[in-house]
C-alpha positions as CSV (number, residue, x, y, z in Angstrom):
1,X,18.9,1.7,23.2
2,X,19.4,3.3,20.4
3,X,18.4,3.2,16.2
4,X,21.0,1.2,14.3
5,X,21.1,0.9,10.6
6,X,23.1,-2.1,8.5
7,X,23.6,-1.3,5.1
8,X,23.4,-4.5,3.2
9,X,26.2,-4.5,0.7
10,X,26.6,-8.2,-1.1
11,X,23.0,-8.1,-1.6
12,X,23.3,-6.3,-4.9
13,X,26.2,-8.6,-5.9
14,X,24.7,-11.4,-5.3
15,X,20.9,-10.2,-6.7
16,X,22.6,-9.6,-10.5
17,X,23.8,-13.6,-9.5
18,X,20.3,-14.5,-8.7
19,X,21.6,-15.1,-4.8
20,X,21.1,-14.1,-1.2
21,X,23.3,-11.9,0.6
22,X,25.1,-11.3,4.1
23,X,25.2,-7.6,5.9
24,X,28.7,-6.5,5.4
25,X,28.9,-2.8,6.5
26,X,28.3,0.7,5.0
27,X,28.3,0.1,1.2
28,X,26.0,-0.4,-1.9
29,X,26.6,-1.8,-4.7
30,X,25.1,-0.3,-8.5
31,X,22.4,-3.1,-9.7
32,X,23.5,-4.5,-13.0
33,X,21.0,-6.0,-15.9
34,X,20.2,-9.3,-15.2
35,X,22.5,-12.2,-16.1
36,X,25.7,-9.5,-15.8
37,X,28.2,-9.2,-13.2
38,X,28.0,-6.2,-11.0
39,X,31.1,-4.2,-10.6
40,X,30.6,-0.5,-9.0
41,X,31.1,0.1,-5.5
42,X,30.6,3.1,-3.8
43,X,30.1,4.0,-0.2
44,X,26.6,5.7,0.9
45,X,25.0,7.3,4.0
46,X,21.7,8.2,2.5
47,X,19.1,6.9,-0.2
48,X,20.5,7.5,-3.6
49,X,19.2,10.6,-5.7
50,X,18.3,10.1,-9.2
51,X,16.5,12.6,-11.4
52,X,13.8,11.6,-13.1
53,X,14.2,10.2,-16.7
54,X,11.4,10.8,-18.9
55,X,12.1,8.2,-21.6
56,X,11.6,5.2,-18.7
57,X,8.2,6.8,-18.3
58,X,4.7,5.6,-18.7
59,X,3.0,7.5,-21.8
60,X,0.4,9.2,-19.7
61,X,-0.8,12.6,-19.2
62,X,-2.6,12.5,-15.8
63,X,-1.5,15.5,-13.9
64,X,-2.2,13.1,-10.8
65,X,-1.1,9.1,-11.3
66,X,1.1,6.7,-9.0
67,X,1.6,2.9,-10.0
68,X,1.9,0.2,-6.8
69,X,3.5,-3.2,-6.5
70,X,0.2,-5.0,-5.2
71,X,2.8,-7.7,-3.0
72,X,4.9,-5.1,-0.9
73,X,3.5,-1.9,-2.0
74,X,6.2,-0.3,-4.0
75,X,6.2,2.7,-6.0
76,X,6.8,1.9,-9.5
77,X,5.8,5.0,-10.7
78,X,4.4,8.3,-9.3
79,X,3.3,12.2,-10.6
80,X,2.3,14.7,-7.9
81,X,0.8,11.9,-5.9
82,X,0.5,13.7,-2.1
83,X,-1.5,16.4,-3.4
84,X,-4.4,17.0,-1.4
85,X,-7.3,16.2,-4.1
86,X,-11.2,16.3,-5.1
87,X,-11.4,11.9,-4.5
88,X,-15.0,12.2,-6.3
89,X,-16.5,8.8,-6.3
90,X,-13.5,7.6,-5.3
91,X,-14.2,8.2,-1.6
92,X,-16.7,5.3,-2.1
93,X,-13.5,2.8,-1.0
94,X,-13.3,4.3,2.3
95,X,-16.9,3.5,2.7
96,X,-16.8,0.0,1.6
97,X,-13.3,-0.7,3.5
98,X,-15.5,0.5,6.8
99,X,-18.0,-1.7,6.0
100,X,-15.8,-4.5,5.3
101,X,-14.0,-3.6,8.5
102,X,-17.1,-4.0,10.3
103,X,-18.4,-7.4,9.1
104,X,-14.5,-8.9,9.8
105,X,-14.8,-7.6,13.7
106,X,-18.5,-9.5,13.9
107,X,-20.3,-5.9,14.6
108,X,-22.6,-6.1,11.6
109,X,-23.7,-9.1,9.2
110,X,-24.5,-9.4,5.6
111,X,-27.8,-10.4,5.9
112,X,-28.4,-7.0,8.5
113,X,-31.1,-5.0,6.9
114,X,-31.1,-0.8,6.9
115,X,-34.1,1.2,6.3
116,X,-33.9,3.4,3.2
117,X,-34.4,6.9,4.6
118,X,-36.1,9.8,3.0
119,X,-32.8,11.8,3.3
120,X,-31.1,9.1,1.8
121,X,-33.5,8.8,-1.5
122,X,-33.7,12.4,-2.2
123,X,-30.2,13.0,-1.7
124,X,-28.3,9.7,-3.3
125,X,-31.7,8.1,-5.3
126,X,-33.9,8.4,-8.4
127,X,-34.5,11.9,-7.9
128,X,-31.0,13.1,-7.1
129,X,-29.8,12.5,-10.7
130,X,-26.3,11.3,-9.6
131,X,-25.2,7.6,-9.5
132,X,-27.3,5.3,-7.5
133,X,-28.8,1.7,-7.5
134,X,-32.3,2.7,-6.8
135,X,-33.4,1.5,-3.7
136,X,-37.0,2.5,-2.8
137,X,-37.7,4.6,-0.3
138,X,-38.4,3.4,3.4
139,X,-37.7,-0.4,1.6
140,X,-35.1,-2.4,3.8
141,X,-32.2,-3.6,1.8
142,X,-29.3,-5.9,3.1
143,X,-25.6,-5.1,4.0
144,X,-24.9,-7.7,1.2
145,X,-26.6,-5.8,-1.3
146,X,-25.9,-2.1,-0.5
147,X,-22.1,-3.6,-1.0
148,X,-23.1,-4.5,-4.5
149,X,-24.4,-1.2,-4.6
150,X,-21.8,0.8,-3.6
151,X,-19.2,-0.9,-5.6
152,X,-20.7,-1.8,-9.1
153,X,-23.5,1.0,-9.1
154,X,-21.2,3.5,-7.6
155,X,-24.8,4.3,-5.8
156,X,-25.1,7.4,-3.4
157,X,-28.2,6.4,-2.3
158,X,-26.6,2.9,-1.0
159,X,-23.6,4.9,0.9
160,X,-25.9,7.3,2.9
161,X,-28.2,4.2,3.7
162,X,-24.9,2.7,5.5
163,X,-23.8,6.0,7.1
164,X,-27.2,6.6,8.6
165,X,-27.4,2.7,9.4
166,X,-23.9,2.6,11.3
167,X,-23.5,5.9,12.5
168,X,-26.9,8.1,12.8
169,X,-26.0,10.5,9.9
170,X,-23.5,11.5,7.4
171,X,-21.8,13.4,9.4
172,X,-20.7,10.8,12.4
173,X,-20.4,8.3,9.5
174,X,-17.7,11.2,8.2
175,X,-15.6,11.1,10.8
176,X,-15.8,7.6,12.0
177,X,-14.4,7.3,7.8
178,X,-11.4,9.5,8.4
179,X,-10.6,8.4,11.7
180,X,-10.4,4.7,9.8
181,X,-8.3,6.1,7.9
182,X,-6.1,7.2,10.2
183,X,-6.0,3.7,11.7
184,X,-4.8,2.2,8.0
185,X,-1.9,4.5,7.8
186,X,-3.8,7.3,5.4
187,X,-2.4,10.2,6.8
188,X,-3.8,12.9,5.0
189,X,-7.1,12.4,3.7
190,X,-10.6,13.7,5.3
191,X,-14.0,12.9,4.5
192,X,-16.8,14.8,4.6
193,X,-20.1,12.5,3.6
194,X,-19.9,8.9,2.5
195,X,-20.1,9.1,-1.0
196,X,-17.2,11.9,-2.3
197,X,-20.1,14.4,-3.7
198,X,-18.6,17.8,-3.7
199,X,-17.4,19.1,-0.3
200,X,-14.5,20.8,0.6
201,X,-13.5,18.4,3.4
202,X,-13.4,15.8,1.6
203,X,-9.7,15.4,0.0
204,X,-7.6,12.6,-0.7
205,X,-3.9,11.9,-2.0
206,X,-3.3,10.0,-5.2
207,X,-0.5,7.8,-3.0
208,X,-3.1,7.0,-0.2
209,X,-5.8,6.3,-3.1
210,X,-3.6,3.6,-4.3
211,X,-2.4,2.7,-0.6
212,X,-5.9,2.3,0.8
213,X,-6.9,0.4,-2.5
214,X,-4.0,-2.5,-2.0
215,X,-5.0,-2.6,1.6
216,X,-8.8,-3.6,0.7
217,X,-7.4,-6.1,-1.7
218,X,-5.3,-7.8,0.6
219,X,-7.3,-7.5,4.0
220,X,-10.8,-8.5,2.3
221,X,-10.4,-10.8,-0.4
222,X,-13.5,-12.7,0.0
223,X,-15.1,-8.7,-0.4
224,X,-12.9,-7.7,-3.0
225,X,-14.6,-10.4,-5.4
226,X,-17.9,-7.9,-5.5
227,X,-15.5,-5.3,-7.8
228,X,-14.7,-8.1,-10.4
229,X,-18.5,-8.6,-10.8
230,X,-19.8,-6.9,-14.4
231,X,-23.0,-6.2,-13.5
232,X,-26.3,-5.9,-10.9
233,X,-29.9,-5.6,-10.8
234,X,-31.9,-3.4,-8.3
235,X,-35.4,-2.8,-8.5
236,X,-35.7,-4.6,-12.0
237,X,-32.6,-1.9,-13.1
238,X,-29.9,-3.5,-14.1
239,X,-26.8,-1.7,-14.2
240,X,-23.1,-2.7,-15.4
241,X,-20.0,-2.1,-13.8
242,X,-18.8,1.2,-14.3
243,X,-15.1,0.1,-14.2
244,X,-14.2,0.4,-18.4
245,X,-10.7,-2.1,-17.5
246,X,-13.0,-5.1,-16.8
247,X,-12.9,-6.8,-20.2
248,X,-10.8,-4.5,-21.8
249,X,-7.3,-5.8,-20.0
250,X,-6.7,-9.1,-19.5
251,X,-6.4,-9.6,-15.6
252,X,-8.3,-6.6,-14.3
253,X,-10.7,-7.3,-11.5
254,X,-11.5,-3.6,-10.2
255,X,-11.8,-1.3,-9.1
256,X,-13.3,2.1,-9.2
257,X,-14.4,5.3,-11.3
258,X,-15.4,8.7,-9.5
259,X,-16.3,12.3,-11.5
260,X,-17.3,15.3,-10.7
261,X,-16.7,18.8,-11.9
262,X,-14.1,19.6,-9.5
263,X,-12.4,16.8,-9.3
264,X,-12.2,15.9,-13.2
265,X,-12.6,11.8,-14.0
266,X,-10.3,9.5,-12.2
267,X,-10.0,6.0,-12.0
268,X,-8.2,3.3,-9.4
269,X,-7.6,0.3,-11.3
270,X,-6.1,-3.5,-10.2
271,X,-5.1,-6.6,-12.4
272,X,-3.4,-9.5,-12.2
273,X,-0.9,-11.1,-15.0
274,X,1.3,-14.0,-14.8
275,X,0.9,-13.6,-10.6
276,X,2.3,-9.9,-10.7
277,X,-0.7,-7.7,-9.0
278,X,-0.3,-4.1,-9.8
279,X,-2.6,-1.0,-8.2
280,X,-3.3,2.2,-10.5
281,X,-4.6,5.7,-9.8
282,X,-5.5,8.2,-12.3
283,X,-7.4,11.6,-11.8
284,X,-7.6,14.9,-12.9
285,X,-8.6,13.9,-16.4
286,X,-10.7,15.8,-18.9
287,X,-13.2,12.6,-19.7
288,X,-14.0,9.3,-19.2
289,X,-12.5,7.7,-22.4
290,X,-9.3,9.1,-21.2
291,X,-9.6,7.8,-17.9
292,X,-10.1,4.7,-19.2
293,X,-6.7,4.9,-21.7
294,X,-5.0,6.7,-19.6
295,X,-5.3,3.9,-16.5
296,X,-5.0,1.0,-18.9
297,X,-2.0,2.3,-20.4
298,X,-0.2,2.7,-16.8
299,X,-1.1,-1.1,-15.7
300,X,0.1,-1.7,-19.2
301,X,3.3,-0.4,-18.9
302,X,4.2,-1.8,-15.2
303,X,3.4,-5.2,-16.6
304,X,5.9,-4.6,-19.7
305,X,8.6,-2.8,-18.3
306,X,8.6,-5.1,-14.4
307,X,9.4,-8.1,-13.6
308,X,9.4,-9.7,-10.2
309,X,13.2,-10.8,-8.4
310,X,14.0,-13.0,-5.3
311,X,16.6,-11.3,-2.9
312,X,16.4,-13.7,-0.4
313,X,15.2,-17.3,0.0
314,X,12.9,-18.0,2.5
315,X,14.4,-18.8,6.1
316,X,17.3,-17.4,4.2
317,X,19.7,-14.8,6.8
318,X,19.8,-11.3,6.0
319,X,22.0,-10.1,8.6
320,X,22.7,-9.9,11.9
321,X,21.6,-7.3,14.8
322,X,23.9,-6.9,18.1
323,X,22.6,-8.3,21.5
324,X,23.4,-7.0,25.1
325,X,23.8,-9.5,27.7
326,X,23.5,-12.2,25.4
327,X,25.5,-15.8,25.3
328,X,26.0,-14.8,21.6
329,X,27.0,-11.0,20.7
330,X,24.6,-10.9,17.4
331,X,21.6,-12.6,16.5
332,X,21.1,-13.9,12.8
333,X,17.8,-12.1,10.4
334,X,15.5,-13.6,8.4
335,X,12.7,-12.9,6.5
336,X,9.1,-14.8,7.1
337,X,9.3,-15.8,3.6
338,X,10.5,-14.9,0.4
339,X,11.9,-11.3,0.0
340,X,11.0,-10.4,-3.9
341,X,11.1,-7.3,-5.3
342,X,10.3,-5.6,-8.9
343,X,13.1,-4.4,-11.3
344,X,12.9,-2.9,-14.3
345,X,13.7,-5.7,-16.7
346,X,15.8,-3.7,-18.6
347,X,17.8,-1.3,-16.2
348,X,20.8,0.1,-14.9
349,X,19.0,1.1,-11.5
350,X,20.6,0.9,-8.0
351,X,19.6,-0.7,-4.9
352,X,20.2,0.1,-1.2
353,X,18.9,-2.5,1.8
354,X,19.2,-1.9,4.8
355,X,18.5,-3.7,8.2
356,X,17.0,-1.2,10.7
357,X,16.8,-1.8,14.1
358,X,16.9,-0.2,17.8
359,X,19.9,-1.7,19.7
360,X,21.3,-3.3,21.4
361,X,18.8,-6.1,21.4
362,X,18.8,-7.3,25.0
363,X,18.9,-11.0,26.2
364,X,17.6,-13.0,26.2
365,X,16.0,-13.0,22.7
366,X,13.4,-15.7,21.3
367,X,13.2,-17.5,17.8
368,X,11.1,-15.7,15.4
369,X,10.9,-12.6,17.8
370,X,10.4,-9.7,15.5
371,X,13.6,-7.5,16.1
372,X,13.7,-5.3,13.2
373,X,13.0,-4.1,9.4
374,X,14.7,-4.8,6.1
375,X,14.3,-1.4,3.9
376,X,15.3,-1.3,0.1
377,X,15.6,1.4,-1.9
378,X,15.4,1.4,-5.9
379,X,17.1,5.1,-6.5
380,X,15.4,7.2,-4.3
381,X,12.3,5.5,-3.9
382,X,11.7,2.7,-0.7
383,X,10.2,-0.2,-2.6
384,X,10.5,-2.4,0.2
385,X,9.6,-3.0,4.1
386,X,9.5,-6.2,5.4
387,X,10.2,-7.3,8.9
388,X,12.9,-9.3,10.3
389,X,12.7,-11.5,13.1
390,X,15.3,-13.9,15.0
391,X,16.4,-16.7,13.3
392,X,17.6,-18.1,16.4
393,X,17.6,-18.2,20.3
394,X,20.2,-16.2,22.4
395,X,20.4,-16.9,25.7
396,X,21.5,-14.6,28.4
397,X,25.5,-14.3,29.1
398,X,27.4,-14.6,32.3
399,X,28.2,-11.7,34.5
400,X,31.5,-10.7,32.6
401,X,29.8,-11.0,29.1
402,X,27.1,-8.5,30.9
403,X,29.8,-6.5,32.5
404,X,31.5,-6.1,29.2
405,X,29.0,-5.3,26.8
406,X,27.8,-2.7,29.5
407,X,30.8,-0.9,29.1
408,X,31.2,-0.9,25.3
409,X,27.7,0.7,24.9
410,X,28.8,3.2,27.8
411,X,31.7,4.3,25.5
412,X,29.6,3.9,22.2
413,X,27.1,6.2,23.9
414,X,29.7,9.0,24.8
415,X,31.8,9.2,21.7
416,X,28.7,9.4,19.6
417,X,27.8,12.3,22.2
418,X,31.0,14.2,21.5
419,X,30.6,13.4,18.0
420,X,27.6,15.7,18.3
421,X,29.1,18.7,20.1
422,X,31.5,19.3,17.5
């Protein structure tokens, strides 16, 4: 077996139509404004390169910012985003996605009750001076409402209580957070302690900020609700939100703010307008009214300058991958729903798709068995990853359809081999 890619060329034909498309070979086509016929054709091997054109820009200054389709993930916009970075109180979603983890696997409940600890007063309470929701010390407070601490009080009182709770101390708590995260797909990030107060092992990315932040929205929504909510009282304090987009742009529903000295004032921002979800990061700003501009006017100027396109129609076919052994000698694509993308709405940009697979796919194969991936490209930047599966059923073939397809991948095999010597 081996990787096989099939560059998707009437897609970008048909997407300036509005339409579907059929794999037809090795070329790509340059996306056109909407409602105009595309005519360039060129043929590609790689990604396209584009340099970076400051006018299409968002009018920000964060030395640190990336923008994120909330559907698919996509990068609409990025600066220096895979720089390893001082998270701050940012950290706190890799706590709270734990958490979340935890009560969707059964292992803890909302109503579960932890002991506020000494360690945990001092350190993250009253007398710490730092954000907390003032829990009293040796009080018991529940899962439920440590969430609500973590999230709208930004409390480091409430984080060490849950660290301690779930794994002894800070420290196991630390690991168990960056192992997590290596389970999600963040690849870089450590943690240190639970809450993101200053420690050199604790350093995130800007790019798995925003990734981790789509991936609470869309794995706990029934838990994402708590970083919509504007306020909550603890101990007869009651304390707002410390999110400054709630109520200042329409659709925002979190979803976190983080300072210290090192890490300068950042913000991770969501909202929702006219069904387009987009994710925000910010950081490395000088102070907190321009982490609040600075994120609005990003979310500001996806929701402006995107709008969301259908490639492909549900149960629509995308392409076709080769089978060996099979009745058939391909198997048809398809998508498990809609494949929609966002474009610039006004934009000369170009697209690339591509179905990616390893092949031959041998027979027999099964409807709706997942066989590969479809991956678009906007420029240079994958905005899209969605898996294909069979749109049909291919049986197995008779002994010469065997024989024969055994033979062509025996001479694919060694040409591509003496391709390589030379």
């Amino acid at each position: 077996m081996i990787g096989r890619t099939i560059q998707i060329g009437a897609l970008l034909t048909a997407f300036a139509l509005g339409l579907g498309a059929m794999a037809c070979g090795d070329l790509a086509y340059a996306a056109t404004p909407k409602h105009q016929p595309a005519s360039g054709l060129a043929a590609k091997k790689d990604a396209p390169k584009k340099e970076a054109n400051k006018k299409d820009e968002p009018p920000i200054s964060a030395p640190h910012a990336i923008l994120i389709d909330g559907e698919n993930g996509a990068i609409l916009f990025e600066r220096d985003p895979d720089k390893l970075i001082f998270p701050a109180s940012l950290a706190k979603l890799m706590t709270a996605e734990y958490v979340f983890h935890e009560l969707k696997e059964g292992r803890i409940k909302l109503t579960d009750e932890y002991v506020v600890s000494e360690n945990a007063w001092r350190k993250g309470g009253a007398p710490s001076g730092g954000s907390t929701m003032y829990a009293a010390i040796h009080s018991k407070v529940s899962v439920d409402d440590l969430l609500h601490g973590v999230i709208i009080h930004s409390g480091n009182d409430a984080c060490i209580v849950l660290a301690e709770a779930l794994a002894g101390n800070e420290a196991e708590f630390a690991a168990k957070l960056t192992q997590r995260a290596r389970e999600i797909g963040l690849s870089k990030s450590t943690f240190a302690n639970s809450n993101g107060l200053p420690d050199p092992g604790t350093q995130v990315t800007t790019r798995e900020l925003g990734l981790l932040a789509r991936y609470i929205i869309r794995e706990y929504p029934e838990y994402y609700k708590i970083y919509g909510q504007r306020e909550f009282t603890w101990n007869k304090i009651r304390q707002q939100n410390r999110n400054p987009l709630l109520g200042t742009l329409d659709g925002a529903d979190g979803m976190k703010t983080g300072f210290t000295k090192e890490a300068g004032y950042g913000l991770v921002g969501s909202a929702v307008q006219n069904g387009l979800r987009l994710v925000a990061v910010v950081n490395g700003l000088g102070s907190a009214k321009e982490r609040a501009d600075e994120g609005k006017k990003l979310l500001e100027w996806g929701f402006r300058n995107f709008e969301q396109r259908i490639l492909f129609a549900e149960g629509q076919n995308i392409g076709t991958a080769k089978v060996f052994g099979g009745a058939d000698s391909k198997v048809s694509l398809a998508a498990a729903g809609q494949v929609r993308v966002m474009m610039p709405k006004n934009g000369n940009d170009k697209l690339v798709a591509r179905i990616v697979y390893t092949g031959p796919v041998p027979a027999p194969v099964e409807q709706g068995q997942r066989v590969g991936v479809l991956k678009v490209w906007r420029n240079d930047s994958v905005i899209l990853e969605m898996p294909l599966k069979a749109a049909e059923s291919v049986g197995r073939g008779n002994l010469s359809q065997r024989a024969f397809d055994a033979v062509s991948e025996l001479m694919i095999g060694l040409f591509r081999a003496g391709a390589e010597r030379l």
